[in-house]
FILUM-214114 format. One record per residue: chain; x, y, z of N, C-alpha, C in turn. Coordinates in Angstrom, 3 decimals. Layout:
BEGIN
A  X  Y  Z  X  Y  Z  X  Y  Z
...
***
This chain:
BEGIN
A  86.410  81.137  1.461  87.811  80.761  1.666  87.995  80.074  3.022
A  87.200  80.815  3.988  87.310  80.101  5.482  86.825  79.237  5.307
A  85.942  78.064  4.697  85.130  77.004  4.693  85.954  76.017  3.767
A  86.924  76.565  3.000  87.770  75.710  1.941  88.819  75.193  2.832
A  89.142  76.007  3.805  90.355  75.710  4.751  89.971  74.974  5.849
A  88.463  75.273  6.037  88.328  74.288  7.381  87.881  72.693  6.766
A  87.659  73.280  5.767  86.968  71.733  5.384  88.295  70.779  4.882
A  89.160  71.346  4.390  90.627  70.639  4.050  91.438  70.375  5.329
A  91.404  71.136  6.258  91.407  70.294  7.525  90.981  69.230  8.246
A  89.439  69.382  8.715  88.685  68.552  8.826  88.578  67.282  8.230
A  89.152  67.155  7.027  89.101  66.152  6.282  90.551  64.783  6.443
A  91.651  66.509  7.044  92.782  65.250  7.351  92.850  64.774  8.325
A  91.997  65.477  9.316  91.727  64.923  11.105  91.500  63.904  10.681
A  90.297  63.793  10.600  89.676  62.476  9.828  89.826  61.376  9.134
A  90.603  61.965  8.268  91.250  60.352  7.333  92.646  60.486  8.269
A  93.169  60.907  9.082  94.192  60.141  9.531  94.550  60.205  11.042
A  92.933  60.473  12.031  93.320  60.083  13.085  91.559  59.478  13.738
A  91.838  58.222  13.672  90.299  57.291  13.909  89.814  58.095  15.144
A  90.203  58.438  16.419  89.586  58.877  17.218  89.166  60.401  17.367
A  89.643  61.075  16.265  89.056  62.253  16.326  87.802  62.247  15.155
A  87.796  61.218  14.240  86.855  60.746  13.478  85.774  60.561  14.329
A  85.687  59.933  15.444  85.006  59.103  16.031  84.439  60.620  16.933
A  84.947  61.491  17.378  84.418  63.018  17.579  84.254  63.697  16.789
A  84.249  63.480  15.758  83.694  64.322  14.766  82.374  63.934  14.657
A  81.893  62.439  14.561  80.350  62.091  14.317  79.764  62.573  15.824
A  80.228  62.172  16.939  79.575  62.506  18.329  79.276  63.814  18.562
A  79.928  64.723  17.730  79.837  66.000  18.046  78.937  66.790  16.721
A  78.373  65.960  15.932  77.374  66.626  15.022  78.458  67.147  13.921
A  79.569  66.577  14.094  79.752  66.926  12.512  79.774  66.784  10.919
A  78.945  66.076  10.972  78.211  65.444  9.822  77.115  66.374  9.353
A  76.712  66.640  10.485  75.382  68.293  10.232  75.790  69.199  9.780
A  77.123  69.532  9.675  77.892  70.580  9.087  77.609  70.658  7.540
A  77.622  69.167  7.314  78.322  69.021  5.793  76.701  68.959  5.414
A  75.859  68.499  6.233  74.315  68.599  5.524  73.717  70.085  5.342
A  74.091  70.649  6.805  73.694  72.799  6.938  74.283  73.305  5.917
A  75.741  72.940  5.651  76.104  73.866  4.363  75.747  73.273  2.972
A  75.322  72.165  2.593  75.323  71.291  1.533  76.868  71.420  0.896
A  77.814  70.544  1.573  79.175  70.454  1.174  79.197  69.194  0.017
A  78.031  69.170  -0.069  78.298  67.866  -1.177  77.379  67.802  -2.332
A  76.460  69.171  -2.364  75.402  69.979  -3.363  76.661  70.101  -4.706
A  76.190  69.199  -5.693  77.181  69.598  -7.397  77.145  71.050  -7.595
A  76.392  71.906  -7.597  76.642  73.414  -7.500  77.854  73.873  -7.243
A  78.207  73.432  -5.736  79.313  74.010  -5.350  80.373  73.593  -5.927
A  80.738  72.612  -7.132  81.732  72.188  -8.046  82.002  73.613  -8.795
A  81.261  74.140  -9.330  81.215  74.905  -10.233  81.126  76.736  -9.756
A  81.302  76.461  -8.239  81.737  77.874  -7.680  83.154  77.815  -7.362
A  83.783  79.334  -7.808  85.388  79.615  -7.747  85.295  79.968  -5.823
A  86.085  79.730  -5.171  86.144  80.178  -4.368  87.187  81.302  -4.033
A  87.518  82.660  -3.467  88.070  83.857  -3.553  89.159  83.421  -2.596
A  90.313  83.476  -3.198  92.082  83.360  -2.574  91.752  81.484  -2.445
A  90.922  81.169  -3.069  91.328  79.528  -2.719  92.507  79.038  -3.808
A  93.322  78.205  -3.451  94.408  78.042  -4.561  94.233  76.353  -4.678
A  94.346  76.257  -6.084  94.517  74.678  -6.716  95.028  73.890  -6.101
A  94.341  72.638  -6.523  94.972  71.373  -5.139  94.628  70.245  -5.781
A  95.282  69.470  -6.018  94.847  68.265  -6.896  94.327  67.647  -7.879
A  94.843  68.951  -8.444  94.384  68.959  -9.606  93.274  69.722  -10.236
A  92.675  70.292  -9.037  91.226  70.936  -8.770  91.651  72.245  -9.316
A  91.102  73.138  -9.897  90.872  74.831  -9.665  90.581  74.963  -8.598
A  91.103  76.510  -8.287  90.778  76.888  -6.805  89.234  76.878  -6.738
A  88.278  76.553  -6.126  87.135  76.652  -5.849  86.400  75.713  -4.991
A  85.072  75.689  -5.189  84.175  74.531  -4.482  84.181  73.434  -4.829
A  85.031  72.791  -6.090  85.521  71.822  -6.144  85.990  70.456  -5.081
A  87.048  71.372  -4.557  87.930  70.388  -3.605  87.223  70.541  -2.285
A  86.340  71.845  -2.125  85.393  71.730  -0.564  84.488  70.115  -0.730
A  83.944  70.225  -1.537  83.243  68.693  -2.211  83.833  67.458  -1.670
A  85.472  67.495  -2.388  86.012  66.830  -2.309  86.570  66.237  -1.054
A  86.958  67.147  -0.090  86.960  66.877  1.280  85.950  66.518  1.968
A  84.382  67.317  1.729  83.321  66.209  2.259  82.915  64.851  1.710
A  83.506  64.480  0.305  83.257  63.253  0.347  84.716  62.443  0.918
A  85.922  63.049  0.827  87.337  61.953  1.934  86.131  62.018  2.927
A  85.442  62.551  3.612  85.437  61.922  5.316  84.119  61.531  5.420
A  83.201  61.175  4.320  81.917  60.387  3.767  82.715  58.994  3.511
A  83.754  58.709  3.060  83.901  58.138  2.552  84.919  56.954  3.863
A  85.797  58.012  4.283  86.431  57.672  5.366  85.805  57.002  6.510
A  84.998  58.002  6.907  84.104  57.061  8.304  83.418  55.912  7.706
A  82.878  55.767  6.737  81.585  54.609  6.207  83.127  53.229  5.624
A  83.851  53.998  5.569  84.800  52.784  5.318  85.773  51.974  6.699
A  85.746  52.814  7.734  86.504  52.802  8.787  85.413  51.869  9.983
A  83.899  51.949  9.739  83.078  51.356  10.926  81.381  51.273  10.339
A  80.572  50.002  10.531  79.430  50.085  9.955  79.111  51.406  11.270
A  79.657  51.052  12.280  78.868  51.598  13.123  78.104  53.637  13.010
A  79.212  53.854  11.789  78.673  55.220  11.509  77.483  54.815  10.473
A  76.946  54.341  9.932  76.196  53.988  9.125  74.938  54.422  9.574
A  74.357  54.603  10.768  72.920  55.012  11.086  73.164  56.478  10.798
A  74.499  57.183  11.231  74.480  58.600  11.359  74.273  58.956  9.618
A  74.964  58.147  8.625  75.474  58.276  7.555  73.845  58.248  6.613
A  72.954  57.132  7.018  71.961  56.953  6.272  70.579  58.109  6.824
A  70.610  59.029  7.915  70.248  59.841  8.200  70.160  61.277  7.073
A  71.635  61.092  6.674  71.889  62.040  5.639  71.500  61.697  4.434
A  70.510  60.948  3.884  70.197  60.868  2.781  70.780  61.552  1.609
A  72.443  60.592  1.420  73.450  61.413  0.604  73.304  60.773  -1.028
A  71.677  59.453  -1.350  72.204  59.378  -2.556  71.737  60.400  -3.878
A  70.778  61.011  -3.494  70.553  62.229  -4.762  72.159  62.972  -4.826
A  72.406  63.779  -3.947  73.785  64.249  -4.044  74.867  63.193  -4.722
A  74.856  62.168  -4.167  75.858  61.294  -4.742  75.884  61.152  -6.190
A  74.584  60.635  -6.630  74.147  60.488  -8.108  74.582  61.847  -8.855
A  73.993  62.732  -8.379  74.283  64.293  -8.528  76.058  64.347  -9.483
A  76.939  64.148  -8.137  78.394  64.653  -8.188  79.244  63.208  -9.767
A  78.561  61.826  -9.528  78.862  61.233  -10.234  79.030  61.922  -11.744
A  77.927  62.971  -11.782  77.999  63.377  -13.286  78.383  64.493  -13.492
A  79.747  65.216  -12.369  80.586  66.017  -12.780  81.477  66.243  -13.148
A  81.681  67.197  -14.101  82.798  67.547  -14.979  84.138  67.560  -14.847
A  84.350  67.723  -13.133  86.073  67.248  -12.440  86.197  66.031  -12.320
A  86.813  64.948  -13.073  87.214  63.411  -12.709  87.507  63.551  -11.748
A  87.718  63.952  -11.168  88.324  63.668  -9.006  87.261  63.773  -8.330
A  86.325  64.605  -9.046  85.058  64.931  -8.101  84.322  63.592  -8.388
A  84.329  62.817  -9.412  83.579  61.845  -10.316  83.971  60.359  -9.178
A  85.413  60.640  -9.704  86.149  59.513  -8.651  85.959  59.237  -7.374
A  86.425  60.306  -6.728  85.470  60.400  -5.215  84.377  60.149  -5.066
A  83.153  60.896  -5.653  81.753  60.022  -5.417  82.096  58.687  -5.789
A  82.637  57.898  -6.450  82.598  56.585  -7.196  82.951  55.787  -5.893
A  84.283  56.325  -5.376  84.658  55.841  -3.718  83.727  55.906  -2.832
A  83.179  56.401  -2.190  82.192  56.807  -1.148  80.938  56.118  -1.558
A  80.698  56.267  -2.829  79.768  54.430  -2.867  80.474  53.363  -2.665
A  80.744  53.313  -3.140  82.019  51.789  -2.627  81.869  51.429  -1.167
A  82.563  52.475  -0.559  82.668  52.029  0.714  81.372  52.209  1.584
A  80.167  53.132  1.206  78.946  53.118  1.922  78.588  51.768  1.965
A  78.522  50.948  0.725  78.125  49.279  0.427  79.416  48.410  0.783
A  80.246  48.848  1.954  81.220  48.015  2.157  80.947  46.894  3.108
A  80.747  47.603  4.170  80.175  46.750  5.241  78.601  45.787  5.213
A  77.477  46.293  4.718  76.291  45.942  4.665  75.540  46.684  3.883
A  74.225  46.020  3.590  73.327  46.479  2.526  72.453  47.722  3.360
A  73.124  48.403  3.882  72.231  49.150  4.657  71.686  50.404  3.767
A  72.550  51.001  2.390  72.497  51.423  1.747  71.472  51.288  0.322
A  71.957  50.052  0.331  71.037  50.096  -0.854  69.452  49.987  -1.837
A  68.878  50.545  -0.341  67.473  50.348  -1.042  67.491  51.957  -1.511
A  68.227  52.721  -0.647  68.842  54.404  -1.359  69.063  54.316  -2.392
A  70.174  53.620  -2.958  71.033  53.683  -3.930  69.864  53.142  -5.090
A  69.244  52.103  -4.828  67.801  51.984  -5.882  66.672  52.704  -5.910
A  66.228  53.665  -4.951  65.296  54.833  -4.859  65.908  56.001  -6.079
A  66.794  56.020  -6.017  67.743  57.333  -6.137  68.362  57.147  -8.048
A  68.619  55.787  -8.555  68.519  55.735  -9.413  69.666  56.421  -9.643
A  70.666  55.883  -8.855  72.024  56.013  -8.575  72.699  55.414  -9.448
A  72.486  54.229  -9.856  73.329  52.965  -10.498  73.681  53.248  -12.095
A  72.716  54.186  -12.466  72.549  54.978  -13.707  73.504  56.038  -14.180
A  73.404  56.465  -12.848  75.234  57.555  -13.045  76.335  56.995  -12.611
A  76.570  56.088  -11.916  77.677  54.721  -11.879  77.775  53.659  -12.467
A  77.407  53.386  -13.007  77.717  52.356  -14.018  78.520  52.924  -15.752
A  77.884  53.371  -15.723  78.991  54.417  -17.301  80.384  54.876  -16.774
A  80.190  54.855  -15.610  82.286  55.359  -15.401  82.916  54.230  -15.174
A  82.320  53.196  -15.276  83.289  51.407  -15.765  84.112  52.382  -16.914
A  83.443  52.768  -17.847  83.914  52.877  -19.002  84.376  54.436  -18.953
A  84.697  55.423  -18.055  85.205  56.803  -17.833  86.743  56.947  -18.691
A  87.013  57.904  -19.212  88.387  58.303  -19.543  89.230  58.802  -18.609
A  88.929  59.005  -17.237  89.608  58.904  -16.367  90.228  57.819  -15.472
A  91.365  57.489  -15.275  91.689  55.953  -15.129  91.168  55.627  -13.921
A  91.139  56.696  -12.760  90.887  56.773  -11.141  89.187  56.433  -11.149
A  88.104  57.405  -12.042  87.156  57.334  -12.238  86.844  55.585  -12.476
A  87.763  55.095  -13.382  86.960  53.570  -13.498  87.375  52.874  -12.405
A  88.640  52.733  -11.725  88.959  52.088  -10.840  87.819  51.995  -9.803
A  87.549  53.194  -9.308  86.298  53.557  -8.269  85.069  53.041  -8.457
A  84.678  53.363  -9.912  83.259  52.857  -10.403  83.245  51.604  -9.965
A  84.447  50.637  -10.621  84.320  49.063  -10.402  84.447  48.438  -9.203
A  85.046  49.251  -8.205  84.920  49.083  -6.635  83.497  48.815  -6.561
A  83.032  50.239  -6.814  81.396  50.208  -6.202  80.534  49.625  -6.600
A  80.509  49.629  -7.674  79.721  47.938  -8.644  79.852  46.976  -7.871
A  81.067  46.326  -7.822  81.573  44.656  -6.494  80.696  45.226  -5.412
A  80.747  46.281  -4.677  80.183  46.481  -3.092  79.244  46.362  -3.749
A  78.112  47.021  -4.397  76.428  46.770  -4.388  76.147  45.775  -4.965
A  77.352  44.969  -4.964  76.300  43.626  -5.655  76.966  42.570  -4.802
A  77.555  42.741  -3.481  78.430  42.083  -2.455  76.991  41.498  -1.632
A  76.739  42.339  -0.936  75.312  41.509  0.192  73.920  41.357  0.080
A  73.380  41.584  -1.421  72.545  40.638  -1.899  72.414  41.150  -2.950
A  71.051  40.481  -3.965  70.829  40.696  -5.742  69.903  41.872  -5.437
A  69.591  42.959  -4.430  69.107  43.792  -4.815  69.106  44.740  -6.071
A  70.275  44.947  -6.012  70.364  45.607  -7.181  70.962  45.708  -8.630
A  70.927  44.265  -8.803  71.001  42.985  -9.629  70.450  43.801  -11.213
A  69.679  44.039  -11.096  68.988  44.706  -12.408  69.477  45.996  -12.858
A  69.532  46.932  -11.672  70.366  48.152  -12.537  71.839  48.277  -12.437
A  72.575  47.064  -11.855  74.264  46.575  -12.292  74.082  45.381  -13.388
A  73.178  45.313  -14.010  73.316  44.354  -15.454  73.925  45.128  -16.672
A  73.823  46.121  -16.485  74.495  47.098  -17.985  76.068  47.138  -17.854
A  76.593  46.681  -16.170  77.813  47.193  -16.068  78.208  45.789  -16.746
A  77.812  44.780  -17.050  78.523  43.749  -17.372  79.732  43.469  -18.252
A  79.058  44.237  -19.633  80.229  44.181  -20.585  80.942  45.655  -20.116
A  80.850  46.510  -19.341  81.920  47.626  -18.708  83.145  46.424  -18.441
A  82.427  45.880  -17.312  83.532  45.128  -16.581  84.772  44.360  -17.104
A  83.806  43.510  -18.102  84.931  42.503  -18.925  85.723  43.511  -19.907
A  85.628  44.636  -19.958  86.558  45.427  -20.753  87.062  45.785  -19.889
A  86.673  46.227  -18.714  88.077  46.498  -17.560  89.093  45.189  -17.278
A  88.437  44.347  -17.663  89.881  42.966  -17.396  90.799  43.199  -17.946
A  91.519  43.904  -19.022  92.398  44.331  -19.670  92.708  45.513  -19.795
A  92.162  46.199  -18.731  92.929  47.480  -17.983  94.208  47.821  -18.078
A  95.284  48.624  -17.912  96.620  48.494  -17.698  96.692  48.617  -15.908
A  96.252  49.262  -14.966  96.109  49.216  -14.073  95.399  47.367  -13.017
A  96.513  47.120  -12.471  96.263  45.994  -11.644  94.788  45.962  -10.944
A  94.365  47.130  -9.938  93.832  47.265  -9.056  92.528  47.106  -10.203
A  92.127  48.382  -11.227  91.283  47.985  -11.845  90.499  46.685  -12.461
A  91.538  46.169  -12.660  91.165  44.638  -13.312  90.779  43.692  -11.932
A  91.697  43.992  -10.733  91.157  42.990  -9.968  89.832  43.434  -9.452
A  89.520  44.808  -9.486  87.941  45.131  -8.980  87.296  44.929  -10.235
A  86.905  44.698  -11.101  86.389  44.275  -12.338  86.017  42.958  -12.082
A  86.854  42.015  -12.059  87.061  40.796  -11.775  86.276  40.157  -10.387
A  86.082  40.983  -9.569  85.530  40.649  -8.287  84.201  41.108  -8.516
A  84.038  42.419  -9.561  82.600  42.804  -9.541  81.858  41.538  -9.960
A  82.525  41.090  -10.802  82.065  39.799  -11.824  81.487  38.840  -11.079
A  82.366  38.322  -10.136  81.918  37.140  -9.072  80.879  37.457  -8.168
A  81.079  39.184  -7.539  79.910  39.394  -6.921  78.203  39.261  -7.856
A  78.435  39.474  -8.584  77.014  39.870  -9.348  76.860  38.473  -10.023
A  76.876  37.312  -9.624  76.608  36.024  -9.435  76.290  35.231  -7.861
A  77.603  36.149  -6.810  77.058  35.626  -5.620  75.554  35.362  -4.662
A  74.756  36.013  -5.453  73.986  35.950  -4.316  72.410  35.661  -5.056
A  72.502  35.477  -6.617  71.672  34.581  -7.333  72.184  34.589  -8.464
A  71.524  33.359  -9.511  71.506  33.306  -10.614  70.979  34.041  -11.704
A  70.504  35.543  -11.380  70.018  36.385  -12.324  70.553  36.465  -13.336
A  71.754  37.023  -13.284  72.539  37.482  -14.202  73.163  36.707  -15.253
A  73.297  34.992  -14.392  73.943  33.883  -15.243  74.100  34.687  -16.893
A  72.760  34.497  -17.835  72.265  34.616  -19.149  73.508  36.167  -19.760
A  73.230  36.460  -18.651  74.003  37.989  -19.122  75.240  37.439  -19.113
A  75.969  37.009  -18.328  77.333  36.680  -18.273  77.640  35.261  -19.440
A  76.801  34.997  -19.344  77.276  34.111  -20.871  77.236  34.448  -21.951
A  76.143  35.558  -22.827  75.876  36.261  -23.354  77.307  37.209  -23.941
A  77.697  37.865  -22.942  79.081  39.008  -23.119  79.892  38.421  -22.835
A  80.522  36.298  -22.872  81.521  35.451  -22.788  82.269  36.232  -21.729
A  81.916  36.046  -20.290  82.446  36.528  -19.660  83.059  34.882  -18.685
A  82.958  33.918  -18.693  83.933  32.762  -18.317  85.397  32.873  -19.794
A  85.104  33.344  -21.019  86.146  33.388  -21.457  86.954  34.396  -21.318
A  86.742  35.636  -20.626  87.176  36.820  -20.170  88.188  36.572  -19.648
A  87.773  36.044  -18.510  88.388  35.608  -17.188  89.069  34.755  -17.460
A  89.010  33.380  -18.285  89.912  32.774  -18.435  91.065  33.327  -18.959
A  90.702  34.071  -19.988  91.758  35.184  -20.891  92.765  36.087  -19.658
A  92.434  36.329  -19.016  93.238  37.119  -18.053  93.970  36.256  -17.298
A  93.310  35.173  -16.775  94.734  34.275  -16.109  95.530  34.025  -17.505
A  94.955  33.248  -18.273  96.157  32.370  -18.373  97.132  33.657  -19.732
A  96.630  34.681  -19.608  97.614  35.850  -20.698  98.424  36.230  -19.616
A  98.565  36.006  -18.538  99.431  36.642  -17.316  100.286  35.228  -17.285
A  99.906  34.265  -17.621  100.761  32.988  -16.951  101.900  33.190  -17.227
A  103.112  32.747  -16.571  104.184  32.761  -17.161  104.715  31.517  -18.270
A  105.144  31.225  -18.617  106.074  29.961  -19.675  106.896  29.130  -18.103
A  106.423  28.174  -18.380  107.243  27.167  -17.366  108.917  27.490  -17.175
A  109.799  27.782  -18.159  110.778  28.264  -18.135  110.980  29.690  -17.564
A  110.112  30.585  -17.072  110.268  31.836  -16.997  111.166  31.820  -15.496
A  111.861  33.276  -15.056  113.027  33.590  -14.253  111.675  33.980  -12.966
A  112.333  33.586  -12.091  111.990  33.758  -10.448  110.868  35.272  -10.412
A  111.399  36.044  -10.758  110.745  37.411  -11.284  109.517  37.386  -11.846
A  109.149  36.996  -12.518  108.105  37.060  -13.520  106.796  36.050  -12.696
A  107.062  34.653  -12.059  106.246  33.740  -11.748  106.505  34.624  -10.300
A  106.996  35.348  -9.722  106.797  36.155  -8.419  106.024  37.014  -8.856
A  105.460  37.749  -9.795  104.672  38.874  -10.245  103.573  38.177  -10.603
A  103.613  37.064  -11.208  102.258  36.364  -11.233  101.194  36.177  -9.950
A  102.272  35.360  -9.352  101.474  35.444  -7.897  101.217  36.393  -6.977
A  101.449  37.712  -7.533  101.200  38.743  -6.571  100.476  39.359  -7.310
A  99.813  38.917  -8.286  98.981  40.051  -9.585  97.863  39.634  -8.780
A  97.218  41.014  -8.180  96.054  40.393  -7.272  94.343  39.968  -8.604
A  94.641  40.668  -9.946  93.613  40.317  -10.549  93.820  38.799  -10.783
A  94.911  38.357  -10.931  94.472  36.981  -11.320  93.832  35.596  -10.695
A  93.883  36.587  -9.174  93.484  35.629  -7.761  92.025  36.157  -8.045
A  91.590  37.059  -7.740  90.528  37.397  -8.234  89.759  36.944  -9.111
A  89.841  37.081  -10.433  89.505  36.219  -11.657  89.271  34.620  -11.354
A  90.436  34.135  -10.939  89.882  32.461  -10.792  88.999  32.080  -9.357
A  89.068  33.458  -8.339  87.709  32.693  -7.568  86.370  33.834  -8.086
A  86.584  34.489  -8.875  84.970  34.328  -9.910  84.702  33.527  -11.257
A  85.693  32.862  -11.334  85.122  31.692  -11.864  84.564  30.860  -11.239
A  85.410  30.704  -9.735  84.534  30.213  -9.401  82.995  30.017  -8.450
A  82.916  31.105  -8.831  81.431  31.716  -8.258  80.694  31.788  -9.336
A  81.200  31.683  -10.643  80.075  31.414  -11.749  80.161  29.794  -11.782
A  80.983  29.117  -11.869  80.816  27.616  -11.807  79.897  26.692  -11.220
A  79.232  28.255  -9.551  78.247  27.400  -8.882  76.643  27.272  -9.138
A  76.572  27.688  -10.226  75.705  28.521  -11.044  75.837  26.839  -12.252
A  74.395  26.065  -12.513  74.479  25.145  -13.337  74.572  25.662  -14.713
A  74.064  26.874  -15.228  74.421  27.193  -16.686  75.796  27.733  -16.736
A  76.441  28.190  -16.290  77.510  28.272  -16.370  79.207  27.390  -16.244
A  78.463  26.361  -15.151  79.285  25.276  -14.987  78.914  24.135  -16.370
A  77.472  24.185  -16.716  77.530  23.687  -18.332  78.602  24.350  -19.428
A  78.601  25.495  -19.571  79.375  26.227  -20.420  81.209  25.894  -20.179
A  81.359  25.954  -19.154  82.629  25.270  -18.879  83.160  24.288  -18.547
A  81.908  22.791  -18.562  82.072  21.527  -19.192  81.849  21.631  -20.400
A  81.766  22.188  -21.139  81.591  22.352  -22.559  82.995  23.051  -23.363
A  83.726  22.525  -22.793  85.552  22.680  -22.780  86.296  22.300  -21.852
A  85.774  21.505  -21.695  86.613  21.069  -19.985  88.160  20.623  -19.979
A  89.024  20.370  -21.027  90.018  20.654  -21.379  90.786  21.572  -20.650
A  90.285  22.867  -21.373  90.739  23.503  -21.821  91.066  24.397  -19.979
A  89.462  24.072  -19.234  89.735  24.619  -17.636  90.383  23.823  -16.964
A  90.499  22.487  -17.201  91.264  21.535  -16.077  92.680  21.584  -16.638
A  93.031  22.227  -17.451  94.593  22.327  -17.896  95.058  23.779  -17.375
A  94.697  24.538  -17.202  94.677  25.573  -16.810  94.774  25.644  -15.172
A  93.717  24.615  -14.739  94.231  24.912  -13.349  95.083  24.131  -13.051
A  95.455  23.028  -13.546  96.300  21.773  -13.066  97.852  22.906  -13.533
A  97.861  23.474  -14.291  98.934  24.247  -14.749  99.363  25.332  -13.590
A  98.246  25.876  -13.167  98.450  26.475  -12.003  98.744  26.360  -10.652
A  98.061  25.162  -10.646  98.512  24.347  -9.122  100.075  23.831  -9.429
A  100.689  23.565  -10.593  101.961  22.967  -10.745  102.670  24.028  -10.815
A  102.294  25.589  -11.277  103.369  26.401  -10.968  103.167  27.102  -9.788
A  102.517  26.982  -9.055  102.640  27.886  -7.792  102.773  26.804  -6.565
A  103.043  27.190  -5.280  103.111  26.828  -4.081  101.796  26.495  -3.635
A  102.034  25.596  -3.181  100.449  25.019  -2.157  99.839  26.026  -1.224
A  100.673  27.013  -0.234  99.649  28.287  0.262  99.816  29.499  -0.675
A  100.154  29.371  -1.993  99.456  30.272  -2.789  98.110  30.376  -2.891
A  97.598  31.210  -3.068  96.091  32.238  -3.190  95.548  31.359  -4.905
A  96.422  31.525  -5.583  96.501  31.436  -6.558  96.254  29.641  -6.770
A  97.285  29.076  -6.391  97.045  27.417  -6.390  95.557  27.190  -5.347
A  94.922  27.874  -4.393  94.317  27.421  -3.408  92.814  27.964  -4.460
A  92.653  28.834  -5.385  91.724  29.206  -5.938  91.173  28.317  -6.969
A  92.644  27.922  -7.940  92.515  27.162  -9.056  91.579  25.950  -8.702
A  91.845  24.928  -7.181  91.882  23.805  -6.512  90.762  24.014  -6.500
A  89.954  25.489  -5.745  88.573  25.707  -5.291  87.486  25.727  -6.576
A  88.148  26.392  -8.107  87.408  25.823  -9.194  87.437  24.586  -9.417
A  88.486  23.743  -9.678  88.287  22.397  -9.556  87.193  21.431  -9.094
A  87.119  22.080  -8.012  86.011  21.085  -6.725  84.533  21.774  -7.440
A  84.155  23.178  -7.662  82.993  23.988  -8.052  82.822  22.860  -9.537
A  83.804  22.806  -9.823  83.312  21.867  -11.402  82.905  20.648  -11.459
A  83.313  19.885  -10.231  83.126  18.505  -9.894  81.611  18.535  -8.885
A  81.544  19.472  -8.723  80.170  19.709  -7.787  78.582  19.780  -8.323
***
């Protein structure tokens, strides 16, 4: 019970005051969470005595978990510079571990804390491919928990953000992804959408796969099912341009465009993309995200 309370403390120092974060690593408290194994899946499945429910959690070792991954997750998202302390802890067996537990929050959280370990740099991921990590993250694209996929598809985009390392065991998430484009959740679809572009950025591996599971028609499908009707009220073409998946979506198109089999595939309708963006550049504003993306496929197609 004393360790449920300090650790639910500890956790809000942390996520909400950077400089006591920043004493928490100087002062070895990261060794805490390794001496007790606060992040061992076991402790999911221990009740803890007078601990009371919290987020959904049963009272137990659940939410102790859960608080060591907020401030795993917190510091590695807040500064690379914790990253030496962070990769010391050789957290991806555990990580892989918690991915395949039975509390969606516990699921979700690990899903976060990868994410943000691969936020800053690849410093992570020759772990995350030792560890055979990608195997218990990649199936919660497709989780019945809505938080669970949101997270998954974060962390997919980060490990496939600063190079094709791990290019081969994020190839299964492919068709996950393009079924997250039609998410009901915004955030989901736009991390879906970005995973997409990442896992082209940094080679042409994957091209075959992404043509394969029509994933340029995905994406097209998601802008232009959001477009509004030229006639539509101030409202609606204001929600367009703030739908962050659809900014998303058209600059991984155009990150597959730079890619020659793929920019074949979408001269192989070229119609159908240069109406689409010319449509877009005519309904939005010139420092729209949105008009400035469409413009940037444009040029990727002419290139």
């Amino acid at each position: 019970r004393a360790l449920a309370a300090s650790m639910q403390l500890l956790s809000a120092l942390v996520l909400h005051h950077h400089s006591l974060a920043h004493e928490f690593v100087l002062k070895d408290g990261l060794q805490l969470v390794v001496s007790q194994r606060l992040l061992a899946s076991e402790l999911t499945r221990v009740e803890v005595l007078g601990a009371q429910a919290r987020d959904g959690f049963p009272g137990g070792g659940a939410h102790v978990v859960v608080d060591a991954l907020l401030v795993i997750s917190q510091l590695s998202r807040l500064s690379k510079e914790y990253y030496p302390a962070l990769v010391r802890m050789d957290l991806a067996p555990d990580l892989r571990a918690l991915l395949s537990c039975e509390h969606a929050g516990v699921r979700a959280k690990a899903c976060n804390a990868v994410g943000n370990l691969a936020r800053h740099s690849n410093a992570f991921y020759e772990a995350i491919r030792q560890s055979s990590l990608l195997s218990a993250l990649v199936p919660l694209c497709s989780d019945a928990d809505s938080a669970c996929r949101k997270f998954a598809s974060f962390a997919v985009g980060n490990c496939a953000f600063h190079s094709d390392l791990l290019y081969p065991g994020l190839a299964p998430a492919v068709p996950r992804l393009l079924r997250l484009l039609d998410d009901d959740d915004e955030k989901t679809r736009a991390n879906a959408a970005g995973a997409i572009g990442n896992l082209v950025r940094n080679s042409g591996e994957l091209c075959a796969a992404m043509l394969e599971h029509g994933t340029l028609q995905a994406l097209h499908r998601l802008v232009d099912s959001r477009r509004p009707n030229p006639d539509a009220d101030a409202g609606a073409l204001a929600r367009f341009v703030a739908d962050s998946s659809v900014k998303i979506a058209l600059f991984s198109l155009g990150n597959l465009a730079v890619h020659r089999e793929c920019r074949e595939e979408l001269h192989a309708s070229p119609r159908r993309t240069l109406e689409l963006c010319h449509a877009l550049m005519g309904l939005c504003q010139r420092d729209d995200m949105i008009h400035t993306y469409a413009q940037r496929l444009l040029l990727k197609l002419n290139g």
